[in-house]
Structures are given as C-alpha cells and as structure tokens.
C-alpha positions, -999 to 999 in steps of 0.1 A, spaced: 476 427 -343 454 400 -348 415 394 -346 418 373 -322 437 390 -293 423 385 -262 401 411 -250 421 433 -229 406 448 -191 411 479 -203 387 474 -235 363 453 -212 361 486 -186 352 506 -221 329 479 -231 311 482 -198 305 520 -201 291 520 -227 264 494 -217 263 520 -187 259 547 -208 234 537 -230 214 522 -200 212 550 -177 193 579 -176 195 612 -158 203 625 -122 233 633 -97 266 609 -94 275 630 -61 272 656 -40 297 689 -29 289 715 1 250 707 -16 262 711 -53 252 683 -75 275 667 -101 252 656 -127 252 621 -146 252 639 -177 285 661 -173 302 626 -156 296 608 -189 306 639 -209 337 640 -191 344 603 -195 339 602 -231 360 627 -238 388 613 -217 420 608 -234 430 574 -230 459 554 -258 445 548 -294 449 515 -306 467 531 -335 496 551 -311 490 588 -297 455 597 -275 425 601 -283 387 598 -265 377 571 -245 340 577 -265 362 570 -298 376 545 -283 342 529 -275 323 531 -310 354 516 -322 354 487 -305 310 482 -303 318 489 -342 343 464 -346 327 437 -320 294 437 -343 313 438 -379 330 404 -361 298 387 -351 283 394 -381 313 382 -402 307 350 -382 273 343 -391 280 353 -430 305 326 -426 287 302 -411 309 299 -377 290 323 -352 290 303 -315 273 280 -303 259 284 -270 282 249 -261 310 268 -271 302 301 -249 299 274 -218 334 263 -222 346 296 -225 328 308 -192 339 282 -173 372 286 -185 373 319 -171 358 310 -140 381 287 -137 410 314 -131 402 329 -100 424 364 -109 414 367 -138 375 368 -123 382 394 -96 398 417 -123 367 418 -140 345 423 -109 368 451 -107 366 466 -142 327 462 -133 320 433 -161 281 419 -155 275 383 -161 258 392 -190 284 418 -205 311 390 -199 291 367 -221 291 389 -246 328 397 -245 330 354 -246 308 357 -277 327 383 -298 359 367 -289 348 330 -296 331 342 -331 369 356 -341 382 326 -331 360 305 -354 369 327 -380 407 323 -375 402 284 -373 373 273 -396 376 239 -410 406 230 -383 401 205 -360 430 192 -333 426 154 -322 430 146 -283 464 129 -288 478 160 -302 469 180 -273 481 153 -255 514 150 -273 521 190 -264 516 185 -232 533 158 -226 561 177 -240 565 208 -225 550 198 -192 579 202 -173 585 234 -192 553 252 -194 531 236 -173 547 230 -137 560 255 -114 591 250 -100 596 247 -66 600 281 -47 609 295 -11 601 325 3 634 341 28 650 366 46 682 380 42 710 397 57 734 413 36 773 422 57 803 443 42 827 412 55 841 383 71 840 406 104 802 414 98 794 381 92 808 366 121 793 391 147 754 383 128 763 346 133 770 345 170 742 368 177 719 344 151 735 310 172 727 329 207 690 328 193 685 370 187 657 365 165 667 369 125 644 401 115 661 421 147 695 409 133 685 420 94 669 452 104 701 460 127 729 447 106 721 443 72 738 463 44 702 464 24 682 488 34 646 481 18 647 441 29 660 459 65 633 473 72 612 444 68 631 425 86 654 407 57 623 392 41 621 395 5 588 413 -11 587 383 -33 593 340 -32 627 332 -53 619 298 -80 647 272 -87 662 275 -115 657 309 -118 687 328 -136 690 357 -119 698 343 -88 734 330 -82 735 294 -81 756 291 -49 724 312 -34 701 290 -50 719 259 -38 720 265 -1 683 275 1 672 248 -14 689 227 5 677 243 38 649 230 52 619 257 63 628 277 93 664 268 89 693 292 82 728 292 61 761 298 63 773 330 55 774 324 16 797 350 -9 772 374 -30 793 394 -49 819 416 -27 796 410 -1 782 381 23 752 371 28 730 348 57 695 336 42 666 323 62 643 301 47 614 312 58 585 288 40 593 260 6 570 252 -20 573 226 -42 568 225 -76 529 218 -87 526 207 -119 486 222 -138 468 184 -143 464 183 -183 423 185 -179 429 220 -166 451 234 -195 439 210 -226 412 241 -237 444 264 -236 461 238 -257 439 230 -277 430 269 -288 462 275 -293 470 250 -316 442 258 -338 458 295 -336 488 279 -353 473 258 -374 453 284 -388 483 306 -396 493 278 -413 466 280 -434 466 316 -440 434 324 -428 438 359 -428 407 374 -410 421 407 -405 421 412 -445 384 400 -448 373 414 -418 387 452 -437 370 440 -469 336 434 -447 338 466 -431 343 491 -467 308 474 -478 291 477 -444 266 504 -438 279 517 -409 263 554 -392 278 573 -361 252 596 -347 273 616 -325 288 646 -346 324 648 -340 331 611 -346 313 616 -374 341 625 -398 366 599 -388 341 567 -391 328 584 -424 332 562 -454 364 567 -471 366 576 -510 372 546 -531 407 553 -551 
C-alpha cells in the first residue's frame, strides 16, 4: 500500500482519540440508576477494542493508534530530513480543497476531526506526498491536456432521471394499469396496487435511487424511453424481460460537467503520483530504512513487545 494513501475516516476517528485521550483527564462519561461509568474504564475499553489491523486479522484499537501517531511522525520527520516538509501555502490548498467537498466535511464533523486535528492530518498527508514527488513538477498545459481529454469521461455526469415503475405479468396487466393511468388514478396508487415488484410497491413505484444514461445495467429500450419522456410524463408499456413495464419520469437532470478550476489540484496530484512511480521513488523502502534507525519507545507495557526493536540478521 502506498505512503501516500489517503487518510482513511476510520484512521482519522483513531487519530482523534487519541488527541482525546491524551487531552483529557479524569471523571464520569455517564450515569446508570446513580452508578457512574468512569472516563478511565471508557478509554480502557476503547483501547482495547478490536477493530481490523492494517496487516489482516484484529487487533486493539490502542495498537492501532501508536501505529499510526508512530508512523505519522516517522513521515514528517522523513520530510524535513529530506528537505520537502509543507509549506504552510501548501497546507492552505489542501484545506480548502477539502472544504471544498461538502461530504467529505460532514464525515469528518462526524468522526469528530477539530480544525486543528484536520490540519494535522493535511500535514502528514502533504509531507508523504512531497516525498512521493520530490523534484516533479507538472506544467498547467498538462493538466490541461488531461482534462481536456477525459472530460467527458471523468469529469461530467451524465444526465440522470429519477422514476417510478410498475412492473405487470402481461399484455392483460398492462392494459388494465394503462386505462386506469389514462383515467388519471394517480401512478403510486396504481404501482402500489398492481405492480409485480414488491419493494418499489410499496413506495409507490419510485426507485430508491436516480438511473444515469448510459448506464449498462439498464436495458437500453428502458433507457431510451425515459429519456425521451419529458418530467412528469409516462411510457408505454415497454418489454423488460418476460415482463412489462410502465415508467414515470418523475424529475431529469442533466449532465453537469466539474469546471477544470475545481478538479486541476486533483489532476495535478495525481499526475505527480504517476510521474513519481515513474521515477521509482520508492518511499515505502526509505521510510522502513528510517524507521530500523529511529529511536522509537512505547511506554505502555503490552505494546511494548511488538514495537520493540527487531534483531538485526
């Protein structure tokens, strides 16, 4: 896996207790019929919470934690040996990157990230990126150039519809939906009266999720007629399988294309990516080699052992 993976909101959340753990002192979490839980057995109990080890199997979220606050200093310090650590320019873009994405923001509200925590998850992340990439530059027009290219590939969503469907055994079935549908019986009492599909039935014939053109999965006589239907209208029955089918378009979207100043820092990182593979920058190798000669010390006994230095052979 390489060095430079993006921070995942599962290591962020680990991130974040520790910074809770280390920063908080005593007394109660809650409270049962008057008995206290204290803070002490909550963080006991969370660091010895088996969560997936980055190497397969379980093992302690507290593990899990030293690991990573091991790993994130070995990679800033790397950085600085190297002359590459951030600049504070650098750490902007990245922030407002992120900010930029407004899911991506809520999930770490979620996970509990602090400004300043999420800073330093921007630092560790843009110091491993220098490393992957030093001496690699990318000029505008090749950003340009890729995006250009795959624009209508990569960077536009297609156009999408959200419907409602309902789904008859036969010819027979279909006709009696129809003439109730032409006599203006509203669609959703039709679906959740007549339709063959029980979990879109229920809600009426309306599909949990928007279908895209062009998508594969969906049979292109299906994908024809809605897209050809205007919003509010609805289709003929159309053949779908041994069955029939009547679609309502419910709502169309069409396709957005992302403008190139909001995806050119993607680009542009991911380029660098490549060209440093090219290069064979392989910071997973030095990053090993920096680790065997640091001085590292785990204070907490039973971690002791496995962050021990190992015997040279």
């Amino acid at each position: 896996m390489s060095v430079y993976k993006r921070i995942s909101l599962a290591a962020a959340a680990l991130f974040a207790l520790a910074v809770v753990v280390v920063g908080c002192g005593s007394g109660n979490i809650a409270k049962i019929n008057g008995r206290s839980i204290s803070r002490a057995d909550y963080y006991q109990r969370l660091e010895r919470l088996q969560v997936p080890s980055p190497r397969g199997g379980q093992t302690e979220a507290g593990a899990v934690v030293i690991q990573r606050l091991i790993d994130e200093s070995l990679i800033l310090e790397l950085a600085k040996k190297q002359k590459v650590y951030p600049i504070e320019q650098q750490i902007k873009e990245r922030e407002a990157q992120a900010k930029s994405q407004p899911e991506v923001m809520r999930e770490l509200r979620e996970a509990g990230i602090t400004k300043d925590q999420l800073k330093q998850m921007l630092t560790v992340e843009q110091a491993a990126f220098n490393l992957q990439t030093r001496g690699i530059t990318v000029p505008e027009k090749d950003i340009k150039e890729y995006y250009n290219k795959n624009k209508a590939v990569i960077f536009t969503q297609p156009e999408q519809a959200s419907i409602s469907i309902i789904v008859l055994k036969d010819k027979a079935g279909a006709e009696k939906a129809n003439g109730l549908l032409s006599k203006g019986v509203d669609f959703g009492t039709v679906a959740r009266s007549m339709s063959l599909e029980s979990t879109t039935a229920q809600q009426g014939g309306r599909l949990p999720r928007p279908i895209a053109k062009g998508d594969q999965n969906i049979p292109e006589n299906l994908q024809k007629a809605v897209f050809t239907t205007k919003a509010g209208g609805i289709t003929k029955p159309l053949q779908l399988g041994a069955s029939l089918v009547i679609i309502k378009v419910d709502s169309r979207k069409p396709a957005i294309t992302q403008p190139f100043e909001k995806v050119k820092f993607d680009i542009r990182q991911q380029l660098m990516i490549q060209k440093g593979a090219e290069k064979q920058i392989d910071v997973n190798s030095e990053l090993n080699k920096f680790k065997s000669e640091a001085n590292i010390q785990v204070n907490i006994n039973r971690y002791k052992p496995m962050f021990a230095p190992q015997p040279k052979k």
